[in-house]
C-alpha positions in Angstrom: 15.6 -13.0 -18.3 17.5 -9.8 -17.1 20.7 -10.5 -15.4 22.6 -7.8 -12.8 26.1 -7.8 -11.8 27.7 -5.6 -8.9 31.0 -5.1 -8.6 33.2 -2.6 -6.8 33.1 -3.8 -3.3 35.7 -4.1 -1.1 37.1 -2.9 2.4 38.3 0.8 2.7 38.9 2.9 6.0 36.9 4.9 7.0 36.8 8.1 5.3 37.9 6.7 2.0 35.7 6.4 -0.9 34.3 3.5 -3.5 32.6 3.6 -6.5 30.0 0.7 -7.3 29.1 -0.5 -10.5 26.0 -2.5 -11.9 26.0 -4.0 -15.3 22.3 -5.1 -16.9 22.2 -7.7 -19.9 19.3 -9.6 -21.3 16.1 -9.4 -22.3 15.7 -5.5 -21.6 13.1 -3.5 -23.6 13.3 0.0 -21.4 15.4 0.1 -18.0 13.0 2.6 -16.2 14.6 3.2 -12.6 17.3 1.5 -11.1 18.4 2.0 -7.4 20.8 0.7 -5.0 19.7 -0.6 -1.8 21.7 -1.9 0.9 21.3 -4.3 3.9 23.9 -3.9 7.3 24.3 -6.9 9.2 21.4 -7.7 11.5 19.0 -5.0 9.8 16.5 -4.7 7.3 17.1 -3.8 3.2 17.1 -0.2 2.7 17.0 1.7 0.3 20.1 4.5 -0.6 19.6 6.0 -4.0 17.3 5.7 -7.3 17.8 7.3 -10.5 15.1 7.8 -13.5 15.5 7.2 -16.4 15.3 10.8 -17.2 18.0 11.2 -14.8 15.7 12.6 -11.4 18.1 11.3 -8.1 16.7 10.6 -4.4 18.6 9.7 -1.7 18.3 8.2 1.5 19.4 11.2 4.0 22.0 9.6 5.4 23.9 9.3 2.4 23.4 12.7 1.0 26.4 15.2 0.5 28.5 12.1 0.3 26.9 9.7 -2.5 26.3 10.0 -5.8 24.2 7.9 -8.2 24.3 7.6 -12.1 23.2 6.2 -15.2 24.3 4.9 -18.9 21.3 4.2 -20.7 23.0 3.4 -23.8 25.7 1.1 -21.6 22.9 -0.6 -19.3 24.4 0.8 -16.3 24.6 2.4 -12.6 27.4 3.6 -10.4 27.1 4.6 -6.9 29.9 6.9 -5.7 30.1 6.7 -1.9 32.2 9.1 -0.2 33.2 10.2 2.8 32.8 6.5 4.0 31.4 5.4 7.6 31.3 2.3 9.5 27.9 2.6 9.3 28.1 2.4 5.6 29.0 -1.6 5.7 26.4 -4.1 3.9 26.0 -6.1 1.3 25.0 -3.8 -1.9 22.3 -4.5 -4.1 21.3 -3.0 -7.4 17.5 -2.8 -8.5 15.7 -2.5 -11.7 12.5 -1.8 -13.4 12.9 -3.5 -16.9 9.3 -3.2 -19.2 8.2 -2.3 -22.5 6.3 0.9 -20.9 6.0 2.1 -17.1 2.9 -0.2 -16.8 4.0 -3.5 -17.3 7.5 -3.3 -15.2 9.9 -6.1 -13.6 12.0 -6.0 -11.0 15.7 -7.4 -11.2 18.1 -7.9 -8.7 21.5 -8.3 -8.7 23.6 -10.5 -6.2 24.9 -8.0 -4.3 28.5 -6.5 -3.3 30.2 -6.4 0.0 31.2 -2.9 1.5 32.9 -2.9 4.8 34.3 0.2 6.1 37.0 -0.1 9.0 40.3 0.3 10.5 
């Protein structure tokens, strides 16, 4: 199987920045997207930014202007570059993503997720 790791959570002030990082290894033909979702405390999963594999980028509007999502495909991995930090930012972190020989036959993978927490 496909494993995910996130890692660059941690508690910062508002304002400050952090960069995430997601690490795929396994049994991984083509990574086709991968995205980061989050979920705040009390709310639904959401998701914040995907990235193609051709390098397209969407973003959840309330992150854009202050995040920024990327890709290695030779490395196997995604960063998220959140900026600008607010409260409202705080959840755990996820990253998401579609592993398959071709865009037809795709998996999902999730990784384990990464606390963010952004306060005084």
């Amino acid at each position: 199987q496909v494993r995910l790791v996130e890692s660059g959570g941690g508690l910062v002030q508002p304002g400050g920045s952090l960069t995430l990082s997601c690490a795929a290894s396994g049994s991984i033909d083509r990574i086709y997207n991968m995205r980061w979702y989050r979920q705040p405390p009390g709310k639904q999963r959401e998701l914040v930014a995907s990235i193609t594999r051709g390098g397209n980028k969407n973003y959840v509007e309330s992150v854009k202007g202050r995040f920024t999502i990327s890709r290695d495909n030779a490395k196997n991995t995604a960063s998220l570059q959140m900026n600008s930090l607010k409260p409202e930012d705080t959840a755990v972190y996820y990253c998401n993503i579609d592993v398959g020989a071709s865009a037809f036959s795709l998996r999902d993978y999730w990784g384990q997720g990464t606390q963010v927490t952004v306060s005084s």
